[in-house]
C-alpha positions in Angstrom: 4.5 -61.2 -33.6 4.2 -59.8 -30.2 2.9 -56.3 -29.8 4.1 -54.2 -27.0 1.3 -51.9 -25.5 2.2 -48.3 -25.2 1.8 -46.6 -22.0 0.1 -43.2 -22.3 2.2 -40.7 -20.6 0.9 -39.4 -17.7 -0.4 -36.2 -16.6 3.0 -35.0 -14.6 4.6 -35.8 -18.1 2.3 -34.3 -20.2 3.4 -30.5 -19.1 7.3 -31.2 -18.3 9.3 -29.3 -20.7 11.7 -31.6 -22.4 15.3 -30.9 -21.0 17.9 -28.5 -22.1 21.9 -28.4 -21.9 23.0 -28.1 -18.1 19.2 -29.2 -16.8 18.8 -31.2 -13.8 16.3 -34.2 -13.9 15.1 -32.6 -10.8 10.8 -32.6 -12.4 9.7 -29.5 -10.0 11.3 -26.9 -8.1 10.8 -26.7 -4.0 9.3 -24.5 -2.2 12.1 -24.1 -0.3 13.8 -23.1 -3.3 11.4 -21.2 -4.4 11.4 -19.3 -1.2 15.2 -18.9 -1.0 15.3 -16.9 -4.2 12.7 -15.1 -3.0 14.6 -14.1 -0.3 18.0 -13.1 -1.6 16.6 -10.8 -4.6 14.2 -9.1 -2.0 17.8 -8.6 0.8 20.1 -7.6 -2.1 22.4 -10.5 -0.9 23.1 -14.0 0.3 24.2 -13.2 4.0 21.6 -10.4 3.9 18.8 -12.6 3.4 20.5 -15.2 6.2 20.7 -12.9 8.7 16.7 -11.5 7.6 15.4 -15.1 7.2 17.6 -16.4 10.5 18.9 -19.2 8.8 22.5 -20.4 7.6 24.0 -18.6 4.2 25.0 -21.6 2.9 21.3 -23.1 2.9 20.3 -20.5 0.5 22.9 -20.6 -1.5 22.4 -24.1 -2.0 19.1 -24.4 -2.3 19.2 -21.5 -5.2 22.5 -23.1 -6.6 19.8 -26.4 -6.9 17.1 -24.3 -8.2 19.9 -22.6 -11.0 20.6 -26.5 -12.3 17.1 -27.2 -12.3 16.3 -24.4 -14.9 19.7 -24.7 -16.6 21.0 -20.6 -16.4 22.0 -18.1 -13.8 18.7 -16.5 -11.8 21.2 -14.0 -9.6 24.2 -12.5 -10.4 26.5 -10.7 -8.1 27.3 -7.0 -8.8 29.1 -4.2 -6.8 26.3 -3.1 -5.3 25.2 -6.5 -4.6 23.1 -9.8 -5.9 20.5 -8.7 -8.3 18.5 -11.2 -10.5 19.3 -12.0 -14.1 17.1 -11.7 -16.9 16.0 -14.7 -16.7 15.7 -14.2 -13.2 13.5 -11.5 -12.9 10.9 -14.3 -15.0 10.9 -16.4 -12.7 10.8 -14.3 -9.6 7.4 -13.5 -11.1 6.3 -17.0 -10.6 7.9 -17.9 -7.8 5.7 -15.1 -5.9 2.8 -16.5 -7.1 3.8 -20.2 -6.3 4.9 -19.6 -2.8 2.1 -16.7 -2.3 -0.5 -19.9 -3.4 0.9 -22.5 -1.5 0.4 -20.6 1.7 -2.9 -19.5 0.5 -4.5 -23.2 0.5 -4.4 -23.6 4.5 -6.1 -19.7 4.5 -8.7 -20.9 1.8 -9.8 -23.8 3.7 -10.3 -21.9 6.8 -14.1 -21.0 7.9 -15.2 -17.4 8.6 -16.5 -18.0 12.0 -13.1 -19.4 13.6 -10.5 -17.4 11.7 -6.8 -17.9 12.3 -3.4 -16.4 10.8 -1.6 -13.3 10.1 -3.0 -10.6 8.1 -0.3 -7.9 6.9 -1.6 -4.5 6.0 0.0 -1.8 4.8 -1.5 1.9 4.7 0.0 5.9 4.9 0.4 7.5 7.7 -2.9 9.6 7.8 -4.9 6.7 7.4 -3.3 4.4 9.7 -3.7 6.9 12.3 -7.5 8.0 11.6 -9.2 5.4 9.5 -7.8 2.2 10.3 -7.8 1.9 14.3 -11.8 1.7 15.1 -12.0 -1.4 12.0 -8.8 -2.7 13.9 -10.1 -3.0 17.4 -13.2 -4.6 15.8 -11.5 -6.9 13.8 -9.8 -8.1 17.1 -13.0 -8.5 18.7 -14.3 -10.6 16.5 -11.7 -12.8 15.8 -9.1 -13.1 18.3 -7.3 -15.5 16.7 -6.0 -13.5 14.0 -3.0 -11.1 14.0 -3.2 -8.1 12.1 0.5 -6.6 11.3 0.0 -2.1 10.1 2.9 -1.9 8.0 4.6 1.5 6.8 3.1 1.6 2.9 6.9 3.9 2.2 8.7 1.8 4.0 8.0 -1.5 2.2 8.2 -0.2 -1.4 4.8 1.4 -2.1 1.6 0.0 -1.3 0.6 -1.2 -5.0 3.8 -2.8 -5.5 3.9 -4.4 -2.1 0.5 -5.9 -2.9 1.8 -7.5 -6.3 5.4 -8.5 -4.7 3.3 -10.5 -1.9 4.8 -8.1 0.9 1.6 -7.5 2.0 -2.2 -9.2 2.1 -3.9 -5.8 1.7 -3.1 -2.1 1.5 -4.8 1.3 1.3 -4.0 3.3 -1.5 -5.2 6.0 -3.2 -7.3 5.7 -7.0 -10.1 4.2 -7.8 -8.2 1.5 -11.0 -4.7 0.4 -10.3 -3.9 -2.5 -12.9 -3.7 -6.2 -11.7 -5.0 -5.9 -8.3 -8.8 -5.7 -7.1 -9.8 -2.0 -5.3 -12.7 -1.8 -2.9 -13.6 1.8 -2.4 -13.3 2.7 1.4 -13.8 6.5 1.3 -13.2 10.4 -0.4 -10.8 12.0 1.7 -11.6 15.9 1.2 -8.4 18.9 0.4 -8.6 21.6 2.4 -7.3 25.0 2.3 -4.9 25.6 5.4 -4.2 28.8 6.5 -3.9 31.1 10.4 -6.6 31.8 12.0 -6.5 35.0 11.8 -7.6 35.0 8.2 -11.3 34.7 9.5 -13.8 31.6 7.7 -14.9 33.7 4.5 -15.2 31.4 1.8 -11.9 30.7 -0.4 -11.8 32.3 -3.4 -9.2 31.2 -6.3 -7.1 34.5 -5.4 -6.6 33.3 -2.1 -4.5 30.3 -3.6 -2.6 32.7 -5.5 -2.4 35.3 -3.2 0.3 33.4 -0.9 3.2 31.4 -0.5 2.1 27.7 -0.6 4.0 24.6 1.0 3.2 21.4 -0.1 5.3 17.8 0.6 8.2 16.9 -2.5 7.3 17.0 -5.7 7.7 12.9 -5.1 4.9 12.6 -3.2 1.4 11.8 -5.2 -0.1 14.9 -2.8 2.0 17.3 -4.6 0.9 15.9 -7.8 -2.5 16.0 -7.1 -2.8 19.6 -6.0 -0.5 20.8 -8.6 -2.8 19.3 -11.1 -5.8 21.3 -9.5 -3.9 24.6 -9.3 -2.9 24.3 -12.5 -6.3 23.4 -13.8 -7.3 26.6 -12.6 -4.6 28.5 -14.0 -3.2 29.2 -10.6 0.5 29.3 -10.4 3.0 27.7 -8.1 5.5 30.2 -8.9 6.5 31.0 -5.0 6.3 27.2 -3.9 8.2 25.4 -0.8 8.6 22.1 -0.4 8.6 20.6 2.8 8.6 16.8 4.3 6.8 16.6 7.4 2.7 17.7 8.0 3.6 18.6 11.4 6.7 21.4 9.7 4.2 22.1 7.3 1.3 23.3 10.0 3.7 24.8 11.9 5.2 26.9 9.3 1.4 28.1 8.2 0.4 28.9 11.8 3.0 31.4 11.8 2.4 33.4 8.6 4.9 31.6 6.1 2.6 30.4 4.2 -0.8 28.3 3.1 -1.2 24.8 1.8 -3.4 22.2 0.6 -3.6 19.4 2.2 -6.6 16.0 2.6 -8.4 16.4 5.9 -7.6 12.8 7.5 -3.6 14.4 7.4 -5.2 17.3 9.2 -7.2 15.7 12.2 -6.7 17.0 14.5 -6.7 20.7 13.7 -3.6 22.8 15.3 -4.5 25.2 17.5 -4.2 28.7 15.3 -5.2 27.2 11.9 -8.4 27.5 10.3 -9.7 24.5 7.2 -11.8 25.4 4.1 -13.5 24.1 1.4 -11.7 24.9 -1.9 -13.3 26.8 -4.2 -13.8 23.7 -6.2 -14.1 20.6 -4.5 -11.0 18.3 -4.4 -10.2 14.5 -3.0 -8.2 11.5 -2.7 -9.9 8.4 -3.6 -9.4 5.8 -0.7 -9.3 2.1 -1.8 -8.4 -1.3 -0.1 -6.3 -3.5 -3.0 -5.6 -6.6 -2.9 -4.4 -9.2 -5.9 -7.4 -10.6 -7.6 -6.9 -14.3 -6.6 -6.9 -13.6 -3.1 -9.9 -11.5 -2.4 -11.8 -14.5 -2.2 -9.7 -15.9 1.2 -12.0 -16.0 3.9 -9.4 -13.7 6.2 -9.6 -11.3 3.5 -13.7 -11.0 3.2 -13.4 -10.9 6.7 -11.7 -7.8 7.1 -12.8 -5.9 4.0 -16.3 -6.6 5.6 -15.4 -5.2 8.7 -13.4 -2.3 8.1 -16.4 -0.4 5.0 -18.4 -1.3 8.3 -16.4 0.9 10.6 -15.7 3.4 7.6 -19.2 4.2 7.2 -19.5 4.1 10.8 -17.4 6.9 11.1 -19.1 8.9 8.4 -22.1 8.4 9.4 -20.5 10.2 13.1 -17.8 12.9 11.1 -19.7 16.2 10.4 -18.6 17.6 7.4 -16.4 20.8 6.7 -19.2 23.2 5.8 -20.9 21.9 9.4 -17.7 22.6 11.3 -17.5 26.1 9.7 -21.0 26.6 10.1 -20.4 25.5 13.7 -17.4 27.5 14.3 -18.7 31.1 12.8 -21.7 31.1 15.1 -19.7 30.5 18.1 -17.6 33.6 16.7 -20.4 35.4 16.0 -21.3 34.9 20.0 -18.3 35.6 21.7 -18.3 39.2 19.6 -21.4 39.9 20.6 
């Protein structure tokens, strides 16, 4: 009797799932595919994420209608306020980050520090993206040229943690010390002040001062609020005549001319208004600065690259930045002079 030798299966076959009712044979999805759900979940729509992407509508929709028969079910749905993913969807939008996010990450892994090339996207608030970010910028260009850097607007691209995660951005400064599932590198501790006119002379705060006027702060939205509510409250100091306003610049403004006192770190402050004064609080208070990035990634040379060189211009510009007491101290004895 013949014998028939068995092939063993081979490792492509070993991890395909067996196939389901309305599955393609199609083995793998692309990364066009991949990309092209990517796309329409981000826009909200099929001719939003054409006219985004600058190709044709009916390329995504194909290549997502492909990608639906490949898994068998619905990944978007259409709604009245437009194409969000389904359940099963929002699974494998998860993966389909990742896949696309690695796929693009092999060239950047393979590169060599010395003779870096690419696009970094970075993402930060606007205090820090005017006063930390620029000196580690121009030396980033300096040493490699071959890279472009693109600042994006942390609030306008969905939060800087989430646009970390989503793949929306390489990097991003945010404020903590932990944030789960991505990697922080600790950049700096950006100091709260107590803002309040110049006339009210550089004696040091005392816990009634915070009481003892109005205070503006940003919405109750923003994490600032948050924070220095947290303090106040700490301290059992209430915020029981509180305004809310949007804009530092408003904010200033309105403290400048009497309405008020706030709270607010020292990198939103620089440079001082004229007719302002900024003090230590009674107790000290900061924001913890961090650089995230996703775990996986921190590894890429263009990521090392720029972590390196930007805690290298940070601590460059500690090491240059005299602190609040030394500014006071500074500013007293030149009011002591001009008395006298």
């Amino acid at each position: 009797m013949s014998q028939r030798r068995q092939q063993a299966p081979s490792g492509d076959s070993l991890i395909q799932p067996a196939l389901g009712p309305g599955q393609s044979t199609q083995t793998q999805p692309t990364l066009a595919q991949l990309r092209a759900l990517l796309l329409v979940a981000e826009a909200g729509g099929f001719g939003e994420a054409a006219a985004e992407a600058g190709v044709s509508q009916s390329s995504l929709s194909e290549a997502v209608s492909k990608l639906e028969t490949a898994v068998g079910r619905s990944l978007l749905r259409r709604t009245q306020g437009g194409t969000v993913p389904t359940a099963a969807g929002l699974r494998v939008l998860v993966h389909a980050r990742a896949a696309v996010q690695a796929a693009a990450d092999v060239l950047l892994a393979a590169q060599d520090e010395g003779a870096l090339s690419g696009r970094l996207r970075l993402s930060s608030f606007r205090s820090t993206a005017t006063h930390l970010l620029p000196p580690a910028l121009s030396a980033f260009r300096a040493q490699y040229p071959g890279v472009t850097v693109m600042l994006l607007d942390s609030e306008a691209h969905g939060g800087s943690e989430s646009a970390v995660r989503a793949g929306r951005v390489d990097l991003s400064v945010v404020v903590g010390r932990q944030v789960p599932g991505l990697l922080l590198t600790p950049l700096a501790e950006d100091d709260y002040l107590y803002v309040a006119p110049e006339s009210r002379g550089l004696h040091p705060v005392s816990w009634a001062d915070l009481a003892a006027a109005p205070m503006i702060l940003p919405p109750h939205r923003d994490p600032c609020f948050e924070r220095v509510r947290g303090y106040l409250e700490a301290h059992a100091i209430p915020l029981t005549d509180l305004m809310e306003v949007e804009q530092d610049s408003v904010t200033l403004s309105m403290v400048r001319y009497g309405l008020g006192i706030t709270v607010m770190p020292r990198l939103a402050l620089s440079p001082l208004p004229p007719g302002l004064i900024a003090l230590p609080l009674p107790d000290p208070l900061a924001r913890p600065l961090s650089l995230a990035v996703l775990p996986q990634r921190a590894g890429l040379p263009l990521v090392r690259a720029f972590t390196r060189v930007l805690l290298d211009s940070v601590q460059a510009q500690a090491a240059l930045t005299p602190s609040v007491s030394e500014v006071v101290a500074v500013e007293g004895r030149a009011g002591e002079r001009v008395r006298h």
